[in-house]
C-alpha positions as CSV (number, residue, x, y, z in Angstrom):
1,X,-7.9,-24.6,-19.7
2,X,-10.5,-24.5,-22.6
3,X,-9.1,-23.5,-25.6
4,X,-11.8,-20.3,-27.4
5,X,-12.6,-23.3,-30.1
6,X,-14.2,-25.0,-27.1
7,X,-15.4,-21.7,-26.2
8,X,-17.4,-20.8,-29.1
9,X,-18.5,-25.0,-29.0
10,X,-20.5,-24.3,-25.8
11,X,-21.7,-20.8,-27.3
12,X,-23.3,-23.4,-29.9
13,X,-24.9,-26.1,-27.5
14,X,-25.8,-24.5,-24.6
15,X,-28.9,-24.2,-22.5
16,X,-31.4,-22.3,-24.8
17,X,-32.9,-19.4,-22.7
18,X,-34.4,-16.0,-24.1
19,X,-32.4,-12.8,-23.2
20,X,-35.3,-11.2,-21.1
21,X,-35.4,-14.6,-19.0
22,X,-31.5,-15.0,-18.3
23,X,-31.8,-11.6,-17.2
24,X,-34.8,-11.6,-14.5
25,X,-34.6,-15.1,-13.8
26,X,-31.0,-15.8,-14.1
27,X,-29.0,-12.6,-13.3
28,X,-31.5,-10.7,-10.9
29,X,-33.0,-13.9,-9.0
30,X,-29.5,-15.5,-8.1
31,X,-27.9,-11.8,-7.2
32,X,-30.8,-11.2,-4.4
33,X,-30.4,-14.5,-3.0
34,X,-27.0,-14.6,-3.0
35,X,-27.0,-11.3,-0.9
36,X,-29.0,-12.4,1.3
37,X,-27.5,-16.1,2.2
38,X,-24.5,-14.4,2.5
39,X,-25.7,-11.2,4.4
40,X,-23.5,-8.9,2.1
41,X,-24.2,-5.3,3.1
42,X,-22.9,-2.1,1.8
43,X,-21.5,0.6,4.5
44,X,-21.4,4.3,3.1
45,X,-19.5,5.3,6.2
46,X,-17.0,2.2,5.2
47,X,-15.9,2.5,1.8
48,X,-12.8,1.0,2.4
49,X,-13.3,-1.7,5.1
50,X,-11.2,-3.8,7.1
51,X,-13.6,-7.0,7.1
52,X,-11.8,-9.9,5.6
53,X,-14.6,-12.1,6.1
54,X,-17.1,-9.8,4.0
55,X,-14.8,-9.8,1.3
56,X,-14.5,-13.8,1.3
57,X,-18.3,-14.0,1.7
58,X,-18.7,-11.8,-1.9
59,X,-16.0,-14.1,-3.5
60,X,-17.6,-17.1,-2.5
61,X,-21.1,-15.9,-3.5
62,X,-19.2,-14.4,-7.2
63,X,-17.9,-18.0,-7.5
64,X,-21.5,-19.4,-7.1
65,X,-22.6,-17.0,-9.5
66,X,-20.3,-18.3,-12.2
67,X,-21.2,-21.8,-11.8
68,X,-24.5,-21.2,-11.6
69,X,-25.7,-18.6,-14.2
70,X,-22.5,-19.0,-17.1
71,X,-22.4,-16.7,-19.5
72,X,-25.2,-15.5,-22.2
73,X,-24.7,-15.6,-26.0
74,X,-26.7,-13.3,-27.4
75,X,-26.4,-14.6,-30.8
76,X,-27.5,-17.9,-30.6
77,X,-29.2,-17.9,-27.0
78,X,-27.4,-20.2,-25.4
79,X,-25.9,-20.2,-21.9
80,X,-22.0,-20.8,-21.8
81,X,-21.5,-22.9,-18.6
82,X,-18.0,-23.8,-17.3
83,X,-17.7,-26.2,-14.2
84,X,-15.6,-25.6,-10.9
85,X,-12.5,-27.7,-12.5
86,X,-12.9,-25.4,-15.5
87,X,-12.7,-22.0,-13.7
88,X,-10.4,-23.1,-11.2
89,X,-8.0,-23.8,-13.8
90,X,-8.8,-20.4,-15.2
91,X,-7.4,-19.3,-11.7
92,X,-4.5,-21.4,-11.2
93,X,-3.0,-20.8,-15.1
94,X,-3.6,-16.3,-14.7
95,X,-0.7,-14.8,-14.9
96,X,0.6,-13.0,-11.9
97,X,3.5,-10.9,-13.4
98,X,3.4,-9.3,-17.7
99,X,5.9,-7.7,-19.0
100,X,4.4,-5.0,-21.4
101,X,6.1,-2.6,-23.6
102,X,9.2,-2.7,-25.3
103,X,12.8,-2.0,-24.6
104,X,13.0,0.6,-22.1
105,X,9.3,1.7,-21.9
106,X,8.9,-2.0,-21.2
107,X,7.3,-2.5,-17.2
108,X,6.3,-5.6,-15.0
109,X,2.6,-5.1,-14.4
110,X,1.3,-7.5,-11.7
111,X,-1.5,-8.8,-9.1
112,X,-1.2,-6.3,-6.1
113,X,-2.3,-7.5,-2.8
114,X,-4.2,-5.8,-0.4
115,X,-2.0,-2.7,1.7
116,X,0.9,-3.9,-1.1
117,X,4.1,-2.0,-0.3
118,X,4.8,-1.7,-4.5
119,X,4.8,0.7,-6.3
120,X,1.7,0.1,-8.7
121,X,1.3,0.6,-12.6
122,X,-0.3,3.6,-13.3
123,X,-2.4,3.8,-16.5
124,X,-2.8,7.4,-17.9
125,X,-5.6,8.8,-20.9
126,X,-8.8,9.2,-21.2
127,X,-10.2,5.6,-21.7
128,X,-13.7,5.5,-23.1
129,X,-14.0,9.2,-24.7
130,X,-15.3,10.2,-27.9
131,X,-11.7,12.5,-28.8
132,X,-11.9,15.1,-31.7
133,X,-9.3,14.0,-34.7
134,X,-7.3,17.1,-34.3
135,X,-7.0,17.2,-31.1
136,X,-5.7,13.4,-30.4
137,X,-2.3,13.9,-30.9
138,X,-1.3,16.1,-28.5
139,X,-3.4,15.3,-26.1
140,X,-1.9,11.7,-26.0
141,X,1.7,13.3,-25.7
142,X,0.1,15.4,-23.0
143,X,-0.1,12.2,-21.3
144,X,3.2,10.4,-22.6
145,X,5.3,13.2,-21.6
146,X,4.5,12.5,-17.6
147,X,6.8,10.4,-16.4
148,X,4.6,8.6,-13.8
149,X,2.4,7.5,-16.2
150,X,3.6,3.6,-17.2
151,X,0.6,2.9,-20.4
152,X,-1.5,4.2,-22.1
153,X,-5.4,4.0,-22.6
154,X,-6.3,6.6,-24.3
155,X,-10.3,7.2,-25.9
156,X,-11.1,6.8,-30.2
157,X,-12.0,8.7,-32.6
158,X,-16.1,9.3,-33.3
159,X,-15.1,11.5,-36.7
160,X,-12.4,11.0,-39.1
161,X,-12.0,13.8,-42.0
162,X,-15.7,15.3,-40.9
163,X,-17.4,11.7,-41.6
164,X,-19.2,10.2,-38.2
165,X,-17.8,6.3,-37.8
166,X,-20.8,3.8,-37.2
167,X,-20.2,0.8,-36.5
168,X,-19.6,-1.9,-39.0
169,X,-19.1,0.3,-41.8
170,X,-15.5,1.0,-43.3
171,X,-15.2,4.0,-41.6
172,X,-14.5,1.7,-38.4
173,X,-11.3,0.2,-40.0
174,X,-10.0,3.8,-40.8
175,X,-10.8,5.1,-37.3
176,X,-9.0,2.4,-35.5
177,X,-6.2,2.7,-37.9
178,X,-5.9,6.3,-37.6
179,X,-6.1,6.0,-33.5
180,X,-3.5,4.1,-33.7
181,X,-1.3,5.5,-35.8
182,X,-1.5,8.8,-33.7
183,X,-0.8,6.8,-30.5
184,X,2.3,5.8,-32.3
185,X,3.4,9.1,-34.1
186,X,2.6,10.2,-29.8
187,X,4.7,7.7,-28.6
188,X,7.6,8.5,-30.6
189,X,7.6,12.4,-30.5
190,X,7.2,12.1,-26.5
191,X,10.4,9.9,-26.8
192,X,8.6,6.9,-25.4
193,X,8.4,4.4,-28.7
194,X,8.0,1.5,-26.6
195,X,5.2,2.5,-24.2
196,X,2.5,0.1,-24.1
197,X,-1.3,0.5,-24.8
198,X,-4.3,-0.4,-24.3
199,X,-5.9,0.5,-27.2
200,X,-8.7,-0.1,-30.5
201,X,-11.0,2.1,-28.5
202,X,-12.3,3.2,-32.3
203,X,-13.5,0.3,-32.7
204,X,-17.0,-1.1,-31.5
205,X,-17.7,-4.1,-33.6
206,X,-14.4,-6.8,-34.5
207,X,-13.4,-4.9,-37.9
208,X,-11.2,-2.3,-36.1
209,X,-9.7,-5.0,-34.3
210,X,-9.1,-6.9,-37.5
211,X,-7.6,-4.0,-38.9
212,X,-5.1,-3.4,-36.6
213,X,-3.3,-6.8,-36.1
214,X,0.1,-5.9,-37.3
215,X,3.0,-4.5,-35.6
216,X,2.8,-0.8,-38.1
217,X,-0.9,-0.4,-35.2
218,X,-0.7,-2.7,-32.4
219,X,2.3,-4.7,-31.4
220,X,1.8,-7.6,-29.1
221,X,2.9,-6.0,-26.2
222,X,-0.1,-3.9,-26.2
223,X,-4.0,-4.8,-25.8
224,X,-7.4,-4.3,-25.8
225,X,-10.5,-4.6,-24.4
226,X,-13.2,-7.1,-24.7
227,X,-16.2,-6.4,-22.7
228,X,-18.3,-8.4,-20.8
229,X,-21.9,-7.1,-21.9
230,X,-24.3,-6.1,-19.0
231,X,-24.6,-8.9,-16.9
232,X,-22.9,-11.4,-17.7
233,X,-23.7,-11.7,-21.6
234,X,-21.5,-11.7,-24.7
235,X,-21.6,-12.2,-28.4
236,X,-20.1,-13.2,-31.4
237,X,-18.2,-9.7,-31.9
238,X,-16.7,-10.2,-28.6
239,X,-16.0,-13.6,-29.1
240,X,-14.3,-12.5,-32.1
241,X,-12.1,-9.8,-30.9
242,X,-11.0,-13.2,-28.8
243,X,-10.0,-15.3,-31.5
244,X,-8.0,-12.3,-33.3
245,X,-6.2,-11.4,-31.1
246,X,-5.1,-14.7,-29.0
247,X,-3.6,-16.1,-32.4
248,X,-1.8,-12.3,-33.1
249,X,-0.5,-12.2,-29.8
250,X,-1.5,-9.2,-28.0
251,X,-3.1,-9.5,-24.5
252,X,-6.8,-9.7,-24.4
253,X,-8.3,-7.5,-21.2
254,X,-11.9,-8.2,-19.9
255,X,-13.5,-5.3,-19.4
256,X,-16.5,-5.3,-16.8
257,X,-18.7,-2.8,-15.9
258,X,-21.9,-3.7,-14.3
259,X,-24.8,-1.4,-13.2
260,X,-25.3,-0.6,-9.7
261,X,-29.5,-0.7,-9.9
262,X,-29.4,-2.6,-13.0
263,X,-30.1,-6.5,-13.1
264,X,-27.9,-7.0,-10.5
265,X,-29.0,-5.0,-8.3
266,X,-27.4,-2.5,-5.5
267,X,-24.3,-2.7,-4.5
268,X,-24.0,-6.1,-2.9
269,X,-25.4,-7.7,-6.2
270,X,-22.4,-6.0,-8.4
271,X,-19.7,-6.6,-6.0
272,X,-20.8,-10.6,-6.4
273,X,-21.3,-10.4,-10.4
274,X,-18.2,-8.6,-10.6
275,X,-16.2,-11.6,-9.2
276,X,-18.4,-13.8,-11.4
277,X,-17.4,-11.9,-14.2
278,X,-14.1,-12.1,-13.6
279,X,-14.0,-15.8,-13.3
280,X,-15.7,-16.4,-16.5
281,X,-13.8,-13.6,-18.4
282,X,-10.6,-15.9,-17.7
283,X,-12.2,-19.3,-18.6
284,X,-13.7,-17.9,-21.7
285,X,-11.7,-15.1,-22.9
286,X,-8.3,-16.2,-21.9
287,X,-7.8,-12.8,-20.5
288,X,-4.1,-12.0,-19.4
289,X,-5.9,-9.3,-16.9
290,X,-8.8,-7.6,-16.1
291,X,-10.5,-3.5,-15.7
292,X,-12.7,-3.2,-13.0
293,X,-15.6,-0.4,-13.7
294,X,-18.7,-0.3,-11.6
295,X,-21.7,2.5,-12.6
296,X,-24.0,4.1,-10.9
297,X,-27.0,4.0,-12.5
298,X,-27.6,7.9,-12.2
299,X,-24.2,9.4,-11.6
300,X,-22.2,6.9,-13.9
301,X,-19.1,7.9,-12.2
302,X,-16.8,5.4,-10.0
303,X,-16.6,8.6,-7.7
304,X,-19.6,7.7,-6.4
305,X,-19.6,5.6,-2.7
306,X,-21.3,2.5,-3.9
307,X,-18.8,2.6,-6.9
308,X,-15.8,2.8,-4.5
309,X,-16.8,0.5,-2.4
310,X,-17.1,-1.8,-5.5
311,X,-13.7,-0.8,-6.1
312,X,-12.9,-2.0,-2.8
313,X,-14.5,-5.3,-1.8
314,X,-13.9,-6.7,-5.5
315,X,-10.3,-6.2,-4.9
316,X,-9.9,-7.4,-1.4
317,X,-12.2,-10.4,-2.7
318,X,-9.9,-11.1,-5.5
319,X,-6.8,-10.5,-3.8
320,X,-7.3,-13.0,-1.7
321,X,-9.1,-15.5,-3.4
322,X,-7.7,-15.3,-6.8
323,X,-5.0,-12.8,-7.5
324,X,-5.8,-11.6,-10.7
325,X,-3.8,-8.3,-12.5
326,X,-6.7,-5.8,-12.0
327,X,-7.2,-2.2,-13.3
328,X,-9.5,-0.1,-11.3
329,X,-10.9,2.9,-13.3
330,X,-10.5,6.1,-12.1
331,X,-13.7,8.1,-13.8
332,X,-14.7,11.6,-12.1
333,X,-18.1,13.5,-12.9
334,X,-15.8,16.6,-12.9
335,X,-13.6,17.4,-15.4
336,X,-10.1,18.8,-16.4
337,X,-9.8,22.7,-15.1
338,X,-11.9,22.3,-12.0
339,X,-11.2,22.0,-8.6
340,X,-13.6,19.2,-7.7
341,X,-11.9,16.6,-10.1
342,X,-9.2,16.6,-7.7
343,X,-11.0,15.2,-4.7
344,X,-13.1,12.5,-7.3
345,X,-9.3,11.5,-8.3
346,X,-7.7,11.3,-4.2
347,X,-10.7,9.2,-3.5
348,X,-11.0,6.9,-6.4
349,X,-6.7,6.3,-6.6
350,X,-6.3,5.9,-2.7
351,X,-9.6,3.2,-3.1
352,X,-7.7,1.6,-6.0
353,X,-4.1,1.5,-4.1
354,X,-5.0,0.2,-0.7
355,X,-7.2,-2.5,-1.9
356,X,-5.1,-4.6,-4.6
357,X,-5.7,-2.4,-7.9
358,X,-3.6,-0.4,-10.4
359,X,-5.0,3.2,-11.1
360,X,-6.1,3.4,-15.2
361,X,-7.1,6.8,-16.3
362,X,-8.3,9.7,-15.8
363,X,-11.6,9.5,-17.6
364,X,-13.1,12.9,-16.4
365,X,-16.7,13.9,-17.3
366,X,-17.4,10.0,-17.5
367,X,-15.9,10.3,-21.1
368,X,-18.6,12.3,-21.9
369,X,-16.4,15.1,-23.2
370,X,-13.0,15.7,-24.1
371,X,-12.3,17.7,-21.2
372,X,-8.8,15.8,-19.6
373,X,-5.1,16.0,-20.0
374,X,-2.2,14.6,-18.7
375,X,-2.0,17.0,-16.1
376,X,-4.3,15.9,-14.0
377,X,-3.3,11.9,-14.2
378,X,0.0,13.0,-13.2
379,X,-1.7,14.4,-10.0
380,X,-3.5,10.5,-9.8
381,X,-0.3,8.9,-10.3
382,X,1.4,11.2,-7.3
383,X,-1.4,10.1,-5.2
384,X,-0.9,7.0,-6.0
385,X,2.6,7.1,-5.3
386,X,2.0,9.1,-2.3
387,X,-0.1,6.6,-0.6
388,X,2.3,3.3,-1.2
389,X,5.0,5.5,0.3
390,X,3.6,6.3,3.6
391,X,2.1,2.6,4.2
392,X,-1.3,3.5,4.4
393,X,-3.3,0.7,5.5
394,X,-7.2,-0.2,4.9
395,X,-8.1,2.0,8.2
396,X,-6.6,5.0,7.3
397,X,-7.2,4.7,3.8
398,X,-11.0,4.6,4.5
399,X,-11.1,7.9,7.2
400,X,-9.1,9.8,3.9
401,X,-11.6,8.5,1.3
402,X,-14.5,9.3,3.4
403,X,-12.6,12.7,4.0
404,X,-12.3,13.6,0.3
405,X,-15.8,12.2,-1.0
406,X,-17.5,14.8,1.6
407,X,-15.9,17.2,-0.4
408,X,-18.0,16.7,-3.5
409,X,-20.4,14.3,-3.3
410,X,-23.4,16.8,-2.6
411,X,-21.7,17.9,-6.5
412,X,-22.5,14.9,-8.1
413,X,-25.7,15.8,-9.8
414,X,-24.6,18.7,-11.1
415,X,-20.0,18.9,-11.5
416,X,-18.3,21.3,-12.7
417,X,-17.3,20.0,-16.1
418,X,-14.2,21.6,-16.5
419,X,-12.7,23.1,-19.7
420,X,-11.3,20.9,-23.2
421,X,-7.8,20.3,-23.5
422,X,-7.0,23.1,-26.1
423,X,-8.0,25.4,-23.5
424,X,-6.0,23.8,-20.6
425,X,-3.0,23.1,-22.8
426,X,-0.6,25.3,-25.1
427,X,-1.4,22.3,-27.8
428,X,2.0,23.6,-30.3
429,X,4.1,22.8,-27.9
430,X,2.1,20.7,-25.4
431,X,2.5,22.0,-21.9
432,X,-0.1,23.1,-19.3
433,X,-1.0,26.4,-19.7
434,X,-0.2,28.6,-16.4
435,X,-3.8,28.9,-15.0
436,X,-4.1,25.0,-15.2
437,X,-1.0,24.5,-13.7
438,X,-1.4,27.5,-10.5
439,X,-4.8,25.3,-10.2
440,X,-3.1,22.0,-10.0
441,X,-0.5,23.4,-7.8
442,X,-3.4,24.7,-5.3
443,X,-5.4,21.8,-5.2
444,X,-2.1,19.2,-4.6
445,X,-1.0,21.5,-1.5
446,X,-4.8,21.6,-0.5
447,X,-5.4,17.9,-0.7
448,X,-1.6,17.2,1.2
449,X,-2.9,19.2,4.0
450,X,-6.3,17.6,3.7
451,X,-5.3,14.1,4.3
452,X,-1.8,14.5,5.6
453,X,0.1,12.3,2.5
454,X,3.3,14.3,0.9
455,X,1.6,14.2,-2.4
């Protein structure tokens, strides 16, 4: 497999190409045609679907992709290409079982199949929010303190001490430091120490990363995301992050989120660059595993159908082409205190379950506001939980997501954004307060009788 020196050689001699063609006649040409030979269609009325040979179809046409298109330094302009030995390698060497964490926080995450009987790793916090400073800590114990939760990826920190961090200044260093720290001091006062994260969220550019190599922030059973810039493009930061942290140690996570209606396309044209994304993300970043995001260009959330379906077809087609360790986000349009985050998160987790993906979040309001807790991932991991147990399979799993997205969809435009956590949570001493909890209580019972799982 290429070693990132060999990386950062082709980032350096590649085809030359300007951004604005890679992007129209690279990205957006191949993604149509690739549809279309392949006749890759998008049911709303089958979210979850049943048809192997679709989901083969958008591998194949993801592994064209790859080989065809590469990967776009936007530094130096240059097109990172890896062959078919190259990314087949990347396949062959993944790792199908981690152990992450310590001691006895430690857990086995893994690829899931498609229907797999496991139970699967559940991922709690509210990854990609801007989080105020004083309310960080507890609401990461908030999360730490549920049981069903297995990791952590919790958001950053946008102000430290009153002062707005921008990126590249020193402020970064001290706001990944400082997100870290707390996630520790959270750790240890919830009475997990050894939990493991996915974490640096404070940190846009390398220097938080940098900053945080050592065991007093980040140990090496923790990790972080590197992003795949929208579509398929990276750069010297990322590249960066890369070379940090494969020779600290911690796991490096590629973190893809294309655009449904961006260069790609609808759809069909995300579901294929998200297996090409995948593909390279292994042969250039060395990634240990993968999070799969898609957004909608209007809603942003993965509550929308297109964005489950994503969910769906890109696991299915990974599954059973290349069993990666994939983490399919669970972000709602609603929030924390309302009733309609509830049916975003049954949809999303039962999407994520059935069709060879681990649940990470609950990133409510898209991460626009702080307004989550650990409540409510509790109620995504007993979903979760709930769904393995009773054996629900692709069929059933689709008439229940189709069920619960009825519920709210015609919401999406304009959700109830719920409440922030200091209003849902007695902070001091970091419980739910009892009109969160009657609510949570009510919609669990409603949603059980709703689809028929013992949640």
């Amino acid at each position: 497999m290429n070693s990132i020196w060999e990386v950062i050689d082709k980032a350096e001699t590649g085809p030359y190409m300007e951004e604005r063609d890679f992007d129209l006649k690279v990205v957006a040409k191949k993604c149509r045609e690739l549809v279309k030979e392949y006749e890759i269609r998008f049911d709303p009325n089958e979210i979850v679907t049943t048809d192997d040979s679709m989901a083969d179809d958008v591998y194949e046409a993801g592994m064209r992709l790859a080989l065809e298109a590469g990967i776009y330094c936007i530094n130096t302009k240059r097109i990172i290409k890896f062959d078919e030995s190259e990314i087949k390698e990347g396949i062959l060497s993944a790792p199908k079982e981690l152990v992450i964490g310590q001691g006895r926080d430690s857990r086995v995450l893994y690829a899931r199949g498609i229907e797999d009987s496991r139970r699967p790793i559940i991922c709690g916090g509210q990854a990609g929010a801007a989080i105020p400073e004083e309310w960080y800590l507890p609401m990461s114990i908030s999360y730490m303190k549920e049981p069903l939760i297995d990791m952590i990826n919790n958001g950053g920190l946008a102000i430290v001490e009153g002062r707005k961090v921008r990126t590249n200044t020193p402020l970064e260093i001290q706001a990944t430091r400082r997100e870290l720290t707390m996630l520790r001091e959270a750790a240890a006062r919830a009475g997990r120490p050894g939990i493991s994260f996915i974490a640096g969220e404070s940190s846009v550019s390398v220097l938080g990363d940098l900053a945080i190599a050592s065991e007093r922030y980040m140990r090496p059973s923790d990790a972080h995301l590197v992003a795949l810039l929208n579509e398929l493009k990276t750069d010297y930061d990322r590249i960066s992050k890369v070379v940090n942290f494969t020779e600290y140690g911690a796991f490096n996570v590629t973190l893809v989120d294309p655009i449904i209606g961006g260069y790609a396309g609808g759809p069909e044209g995300v579901a294929v660059c998200f297996i090409a994304s995948f593909l390279l993300g292994r042969a250039m970043y060395r990634s240990e595993y993968h999070v799969c995001h898609p957004i909608h260009f209007r809603y942003m959330s993965t509550s929308a159908v297109e964005c489950m379906w994503n969910l769906n077809i890109v696991g299915q087609a990974m599954a059973r082409n290349a069993p990666f360790i994939i983490m399919g986000d669970v972000w709602t349009s609603a929030g924390a205190g309302s009733e309609m985050i509830f049916y975003e998160i049954g949809a999303n987790t039962i999407t994520n379950v059935v069709t060879g993906t681990h649940p990470l979040g609950v990133s409510a309001t898209n991460g626009k506001y702080p307004h989550a807790s650990g409540l409510e991932t509790r109620f995504m991991a007993e979903v979760a939980v709930a769904a393995v147990r009773s054996k629900l399979n692709r069929k059933g799993a689709n008439d229940l997501v189709v069920k619960l997205a009825s519920e709210y969809k015609d919401k999406m435009g304009k959700p109830d954004i719920g409440r922030p956590f200091p209003e849902l949570y007695d902070v001091n001493r970091v419980i739910p307060k009892p009109e969160w909890n009657a609510l949570y209580l009510s919609m669990k019972k409603k949603i059980s009788e709703l689809t028929g799982l013992d949640i």
